[in-house]
C-alpha positions as CSV (number, residue, x, y, z in Angstrom):
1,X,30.8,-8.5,-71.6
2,X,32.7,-7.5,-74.8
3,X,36.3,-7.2,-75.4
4,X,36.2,-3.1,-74.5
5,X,34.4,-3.1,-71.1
6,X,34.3,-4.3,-67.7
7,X,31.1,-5.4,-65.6
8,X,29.3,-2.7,-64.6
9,X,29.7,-4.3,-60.6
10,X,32.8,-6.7,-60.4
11,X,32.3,-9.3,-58.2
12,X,34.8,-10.3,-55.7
13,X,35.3,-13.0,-53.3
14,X,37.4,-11.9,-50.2
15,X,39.7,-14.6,-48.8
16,X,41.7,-14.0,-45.5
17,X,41.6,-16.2,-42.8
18,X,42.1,-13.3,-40.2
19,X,38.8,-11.6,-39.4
20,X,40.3,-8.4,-39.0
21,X,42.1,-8.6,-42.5
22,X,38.9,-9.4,-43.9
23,X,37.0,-6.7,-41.9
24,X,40.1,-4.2,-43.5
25,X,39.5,-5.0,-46.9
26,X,35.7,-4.8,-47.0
27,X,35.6,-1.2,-45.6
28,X,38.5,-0.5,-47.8
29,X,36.2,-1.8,-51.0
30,X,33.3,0.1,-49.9
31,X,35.4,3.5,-51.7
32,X,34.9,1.8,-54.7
33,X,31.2,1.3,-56.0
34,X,31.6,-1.0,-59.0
35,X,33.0,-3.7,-56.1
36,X,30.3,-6.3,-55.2
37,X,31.5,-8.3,-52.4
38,X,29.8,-11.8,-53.0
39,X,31.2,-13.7,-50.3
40,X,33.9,-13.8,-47.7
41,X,35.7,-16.8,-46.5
42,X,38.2,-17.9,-43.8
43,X,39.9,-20.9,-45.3
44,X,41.6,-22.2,-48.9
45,X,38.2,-24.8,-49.2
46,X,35.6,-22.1,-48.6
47,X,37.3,-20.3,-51.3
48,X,36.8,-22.5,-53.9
49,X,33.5,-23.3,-53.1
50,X,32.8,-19.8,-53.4
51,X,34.2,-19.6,-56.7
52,X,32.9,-22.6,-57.9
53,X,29.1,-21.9,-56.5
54,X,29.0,-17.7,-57.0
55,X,31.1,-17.5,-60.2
56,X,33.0,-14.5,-59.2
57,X,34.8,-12.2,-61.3
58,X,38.0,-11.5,-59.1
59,X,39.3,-13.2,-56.0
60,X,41.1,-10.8,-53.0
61,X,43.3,-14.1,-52.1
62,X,45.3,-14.5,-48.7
63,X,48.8,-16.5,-49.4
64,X,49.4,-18.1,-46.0
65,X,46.8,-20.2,-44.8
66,X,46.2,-23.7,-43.3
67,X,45.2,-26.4,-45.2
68,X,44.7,-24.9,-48.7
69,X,47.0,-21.5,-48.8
70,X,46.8,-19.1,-52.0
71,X,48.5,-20.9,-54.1
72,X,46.6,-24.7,-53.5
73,X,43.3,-22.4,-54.2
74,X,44.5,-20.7,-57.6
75,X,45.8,-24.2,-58.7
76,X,41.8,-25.5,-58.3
77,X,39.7,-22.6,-59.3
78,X,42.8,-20.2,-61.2
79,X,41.7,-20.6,-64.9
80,X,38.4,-19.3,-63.8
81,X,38.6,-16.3,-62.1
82,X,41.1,-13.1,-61.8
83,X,43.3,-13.5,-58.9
84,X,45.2,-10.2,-56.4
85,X,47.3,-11.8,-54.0
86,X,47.2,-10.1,-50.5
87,X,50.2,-11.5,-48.3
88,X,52.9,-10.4,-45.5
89,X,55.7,-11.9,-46.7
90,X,57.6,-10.8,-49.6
91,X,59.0,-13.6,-51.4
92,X,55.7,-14.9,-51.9
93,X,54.3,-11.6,-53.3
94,X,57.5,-11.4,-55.3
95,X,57.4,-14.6,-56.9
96,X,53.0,-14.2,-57.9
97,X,54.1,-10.4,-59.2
98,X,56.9,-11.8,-61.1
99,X,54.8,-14.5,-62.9
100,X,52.2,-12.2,-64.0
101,X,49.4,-12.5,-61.4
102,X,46.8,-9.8,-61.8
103,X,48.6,-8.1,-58.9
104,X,49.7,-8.6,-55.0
105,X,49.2,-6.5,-52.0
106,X,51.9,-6.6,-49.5
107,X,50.4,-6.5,-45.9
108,X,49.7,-3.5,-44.4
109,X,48.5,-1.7,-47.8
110,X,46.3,1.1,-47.5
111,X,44.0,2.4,-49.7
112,X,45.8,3.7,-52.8
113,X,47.6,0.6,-53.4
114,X,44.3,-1.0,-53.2
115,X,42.9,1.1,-55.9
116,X,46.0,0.7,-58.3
117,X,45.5,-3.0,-57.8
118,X,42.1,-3.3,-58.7
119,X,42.7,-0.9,-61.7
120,X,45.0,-3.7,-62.7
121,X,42.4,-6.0,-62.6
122,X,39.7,-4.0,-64.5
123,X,42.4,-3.6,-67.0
124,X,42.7,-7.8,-66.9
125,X,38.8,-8.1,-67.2
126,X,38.3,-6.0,-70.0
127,X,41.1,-7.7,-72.5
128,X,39.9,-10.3,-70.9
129,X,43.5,-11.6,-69.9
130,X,43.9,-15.0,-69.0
131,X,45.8,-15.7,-66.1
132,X,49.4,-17.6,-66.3
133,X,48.0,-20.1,-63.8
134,X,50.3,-23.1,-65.0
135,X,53.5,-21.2,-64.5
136,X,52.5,-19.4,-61.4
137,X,51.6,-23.1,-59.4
138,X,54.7,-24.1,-60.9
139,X,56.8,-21.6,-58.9
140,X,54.5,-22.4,-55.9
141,X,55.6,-26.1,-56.2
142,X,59.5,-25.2,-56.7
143,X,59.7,-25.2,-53.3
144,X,57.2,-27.8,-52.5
145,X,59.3,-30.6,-54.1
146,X,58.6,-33.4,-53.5
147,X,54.8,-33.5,-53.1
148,X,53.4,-34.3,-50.1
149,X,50.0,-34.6,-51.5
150,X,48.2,-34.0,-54.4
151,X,45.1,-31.9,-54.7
152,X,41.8,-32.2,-57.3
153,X,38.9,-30.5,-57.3
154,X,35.5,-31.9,-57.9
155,X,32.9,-29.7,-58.8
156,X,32.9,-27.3,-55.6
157,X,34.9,-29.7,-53.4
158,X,38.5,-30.8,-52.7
159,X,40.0,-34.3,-52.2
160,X,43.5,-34.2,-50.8
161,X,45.4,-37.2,-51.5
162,X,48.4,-37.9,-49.4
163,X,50.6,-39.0,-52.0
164,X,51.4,-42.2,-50.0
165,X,48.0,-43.6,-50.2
166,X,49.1,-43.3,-54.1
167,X,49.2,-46.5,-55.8
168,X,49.9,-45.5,-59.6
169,X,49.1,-42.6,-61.7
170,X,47.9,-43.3,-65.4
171,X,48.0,-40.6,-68.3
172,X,44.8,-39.9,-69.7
173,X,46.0,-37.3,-72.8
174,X,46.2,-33.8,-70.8
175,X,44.6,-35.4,-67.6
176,X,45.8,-38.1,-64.9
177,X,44.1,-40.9,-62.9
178,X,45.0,-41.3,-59.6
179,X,44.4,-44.8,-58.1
180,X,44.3,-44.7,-54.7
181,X,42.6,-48.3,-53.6
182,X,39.3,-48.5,-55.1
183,X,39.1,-44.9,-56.0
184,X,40.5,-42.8,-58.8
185,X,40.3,-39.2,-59.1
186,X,40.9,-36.9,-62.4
187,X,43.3,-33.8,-62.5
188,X,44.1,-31.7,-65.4
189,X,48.0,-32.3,-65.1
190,X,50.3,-34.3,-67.7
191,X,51.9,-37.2,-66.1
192,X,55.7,-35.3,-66.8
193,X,53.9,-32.5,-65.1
194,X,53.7,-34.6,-61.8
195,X,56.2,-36.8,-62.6
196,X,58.7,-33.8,-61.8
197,X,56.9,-33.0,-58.4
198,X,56.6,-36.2,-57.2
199,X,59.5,-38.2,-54.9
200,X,62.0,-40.2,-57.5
201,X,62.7,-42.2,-55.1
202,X,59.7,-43.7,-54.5
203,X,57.6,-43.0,-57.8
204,X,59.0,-44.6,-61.1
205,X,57.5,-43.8,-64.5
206,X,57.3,-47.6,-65.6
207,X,55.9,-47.1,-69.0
208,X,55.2,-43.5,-71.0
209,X,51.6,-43.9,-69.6
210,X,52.5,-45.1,-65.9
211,X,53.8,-43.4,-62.9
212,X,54.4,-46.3,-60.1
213,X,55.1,-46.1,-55.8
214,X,57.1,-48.3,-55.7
215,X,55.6,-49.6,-52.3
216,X,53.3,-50.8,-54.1
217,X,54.7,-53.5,-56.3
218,X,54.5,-57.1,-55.6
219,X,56.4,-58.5,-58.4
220,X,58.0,-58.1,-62.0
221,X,56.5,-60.9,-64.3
222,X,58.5,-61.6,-67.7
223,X,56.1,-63.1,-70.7
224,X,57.2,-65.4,-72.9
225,X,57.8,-62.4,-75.4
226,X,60.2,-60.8,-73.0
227,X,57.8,-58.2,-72.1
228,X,57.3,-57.5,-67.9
229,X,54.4,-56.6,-66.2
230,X,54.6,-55.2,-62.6
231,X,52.1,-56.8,-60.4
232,X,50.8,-54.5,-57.6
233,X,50.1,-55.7,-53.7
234,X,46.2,-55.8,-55.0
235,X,46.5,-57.7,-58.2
236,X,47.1,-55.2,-60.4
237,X,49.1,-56.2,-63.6
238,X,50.3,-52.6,-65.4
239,X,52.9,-53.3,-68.6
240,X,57.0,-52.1,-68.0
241,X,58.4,-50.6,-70.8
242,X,62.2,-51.3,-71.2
243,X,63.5,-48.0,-70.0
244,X,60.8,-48.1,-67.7
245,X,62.7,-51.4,-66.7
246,X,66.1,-50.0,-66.2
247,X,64.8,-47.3,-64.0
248,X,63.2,-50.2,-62.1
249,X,66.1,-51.7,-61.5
250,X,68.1,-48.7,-60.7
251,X,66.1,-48.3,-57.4
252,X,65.5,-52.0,-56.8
């Protein structure tokens, strides 16, 4: 695909989980004959395994869900794919249209709003626009705070990580590791990133590369060399920084 044109057939992934709402849609697509449907799914994690498996070109995305809703599915598979928004309730279509999605239907839409949505996204596909997934997850999360649980994709499938089986987050440049007992699990995020979503209360950045729960820690250990180490319920020794310090003792 060059810079001037769209795929000759755009393929879509349709994601409601209402059968009739899906059943809508795909008769609705059938008036427009460059739309390939390539899969439909009823939940957020069918979704991005459809993404991550058929390597679609635009997703017809469904805001409330269980589980996984709209948002928790751009937030894994966004930089990859075009996204229209399809929802009943305003504020959420408001807040996507204002962050630049590709575009958002507001539930019941017929077909002419349809169309002009999907010209949107032809328009998208042949700049080859990059969507503003960062900022748009970001106004998700406003009203999210504090995290409940943190989500990471791996290849085509999801761990959700209940943020208080969290034992420490550790920067990794633009990625963190998540320790959560034996396991640790990547995410593209920067630690500030999360370190502003997460509870205050309970998780303390320690030391620039170190987000703590503070349930968690054992013990502060002092070296010789006045530098402290926190020691976590497992053994764990991860280094204090002194401002990481003062917070510590803030909450302590």
């Amino acid at each position: 695909m060059t810079e001037s044109t769209v795929p000759s057939q755009i393929r879509v992934v349709v994601v409601d989980d209402e059968q009739l709402a899906r059943d809508v849609l795909r008769e609705l697509l059938t008036e427009h004959p460059d739309i390939e449907i390539v899969a439909e799914c009823a939940n957020g994690f069918e979704a991005v395994k459809a993404v991550m498996e058929r390597k679609p070109d635009l997703v017809l995305l469904d805001v409330q869900m269980p589980k996984l809703d709209g948002f928790d599915v751009l937030e894994l598979v966004g930089g990859e794919v075009q996204v229209i928004f399809a929802t009943a309730y305003d504020e959420y279509a408001l807040r996507a249209f204002e962050v630049n999605a590709v575009d958002y239907l507001l539930k019941p839409f017929g077909p002419e709003r349809l169309a002009s949505a999907l010209d949107r996204a032809r328009g998208r596909l042949r700049l080859r626009e990059r969507q503003p997934v960062r900022e748009l997850v970001s106004a998700a999360q406003a009203d999210r705070r504090p995290l409940g649980r943190i989500l990471i994709r791996d290849k085509a499938d999801v761990h959700v990580i209940p943020v208080d089986k969290i034992d420490y987050i550790e920067s990794q440049d633009d990625y963190v590791a998540i320790k959560s007992g034996a396991k640790s699990f990547l995410k593209e995020q920067t630690l500030s990133e999360l370190e502003g979503l997460l509870d205050r209360d309970r998780f303390v950045r320690i030391h620039r590369r170190y987000l703590l729960n503070l349930t968690r820690l054992a013990k502060i250990e002092q070296s010789i060399t006045d530098s402290r180490s926190a020691i976590l319920l497992d053994g764990t020794e991860l280094p204090i920084s002194r401002s990481g310090y003062a917070r510590l003792k803030e909450l302590l």
